[in-house]
N, C-alpha and C positions, 0 to 999 in steps of 0.2 A: 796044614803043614807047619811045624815047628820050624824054631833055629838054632842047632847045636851050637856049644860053645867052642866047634874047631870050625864052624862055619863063620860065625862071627871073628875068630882070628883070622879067619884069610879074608873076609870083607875088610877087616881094617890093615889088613896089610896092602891091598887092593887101593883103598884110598892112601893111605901113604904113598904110594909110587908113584898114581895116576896122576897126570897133569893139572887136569881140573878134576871137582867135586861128579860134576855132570860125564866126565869120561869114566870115573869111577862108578857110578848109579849104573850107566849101560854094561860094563864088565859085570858087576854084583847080578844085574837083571839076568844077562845070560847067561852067567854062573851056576845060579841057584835058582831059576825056572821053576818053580812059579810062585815063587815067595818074592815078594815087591822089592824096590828102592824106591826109594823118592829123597828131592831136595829141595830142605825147606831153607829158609833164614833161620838163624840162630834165636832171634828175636822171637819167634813165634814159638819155641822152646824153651825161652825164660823161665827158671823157677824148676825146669826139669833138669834131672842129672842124665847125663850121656852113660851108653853101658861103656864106653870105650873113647876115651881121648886120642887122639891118633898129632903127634906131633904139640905145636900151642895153638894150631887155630883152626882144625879138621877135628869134628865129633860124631860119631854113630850112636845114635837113639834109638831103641825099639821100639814097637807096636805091638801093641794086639785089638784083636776086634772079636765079639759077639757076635760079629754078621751086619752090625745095624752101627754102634760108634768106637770108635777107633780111642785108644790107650796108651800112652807112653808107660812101659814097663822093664825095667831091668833084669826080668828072667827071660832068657832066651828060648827056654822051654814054654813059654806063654805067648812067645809072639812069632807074628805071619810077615815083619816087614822092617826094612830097616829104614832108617832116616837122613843121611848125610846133611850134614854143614859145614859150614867154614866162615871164618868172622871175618 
């Protein structure tokens, strides 16, 4: 499963609202069933560009995967998962 780019807008409007990062991840999970969220540190994202800044300190990363290792990718058409952070 893919991730449109009107999917990725409501994920990050999603976190925009949500109180925490971690209440936005469960929203997005049950959202979009069965394409992932997860929350990493921003730290472990260094050097990578967010598809989506949301506010100054809230970022959505994509993914993608081959099956076997996982990718930070800026086409939403390539990936299976999003990342939330916040600094």
């Amino acid at each position: 499963m893919t991730i449109s780019p009107e999917q990725l807008t409501e994920a990050a409007s999603i976190l925009g609202e949500s109180p925490t990062v971690r209440a936005a991840a469960a929203v997005i999970r049950e959202r979009f069933a069965p394409l992932r969220a997860l929350v990493l540190d921003t730290f472990d994202l260094r050097g990578e560009q967010p598809a989506v800044q949301v506010g100054t300190d809230r970022a959505i990363y994509l993914m993608s995967t081959d099956g076997h290792c996982w990718t930070v990718t800026n086409e939403p058409q390539r990936a299976s998962a999003f990342v939330l952070t916040q600094n």
